[in-house]
N, C-alpha and C positions, 0 to 999 in steps of 0.2 A: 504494500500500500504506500504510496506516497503523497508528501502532502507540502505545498508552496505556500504556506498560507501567507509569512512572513513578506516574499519578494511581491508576490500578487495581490496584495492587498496597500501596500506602501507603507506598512508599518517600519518606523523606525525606532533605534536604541534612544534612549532617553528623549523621547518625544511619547512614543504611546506605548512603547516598552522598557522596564528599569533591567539592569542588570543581575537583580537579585529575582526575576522573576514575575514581577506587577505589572498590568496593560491599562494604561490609564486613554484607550484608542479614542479619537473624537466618536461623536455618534452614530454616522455616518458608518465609519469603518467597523465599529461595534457589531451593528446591525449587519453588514457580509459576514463577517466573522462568524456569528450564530450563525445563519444557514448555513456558512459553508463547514460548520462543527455538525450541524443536524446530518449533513448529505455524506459524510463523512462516518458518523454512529451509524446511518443507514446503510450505506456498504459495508460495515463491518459486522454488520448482523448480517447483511446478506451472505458475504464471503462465508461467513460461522455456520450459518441455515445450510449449505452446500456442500460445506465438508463434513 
């Protein structure tokens, strides 16, 4: 499974990401970021359901 979220979405280090961890992303990016977590939990129950 792979996953870009970092590069494809325009997050960056101490702007919407800290180094220790924390995503402080505008709203905006927030909001991709959920779906693209949901579509993401959805393929990996897919892939699980299959094998």
């Amino acid at each position: 499974m792979k996953a870009h979220v970092v590069g494809s979405l325009g997050l960056f280090f101490n702007t919407d990401l800290s180094t220790s961890g924390e995503m402080t992303p505008t709203d905006g990016k927030a909001q991709e970021l959920r779906a693209l977590s949901r579509q993401l939990r959805a393929a990996l129950a897919e892939r699980s359901q299959a094998a």
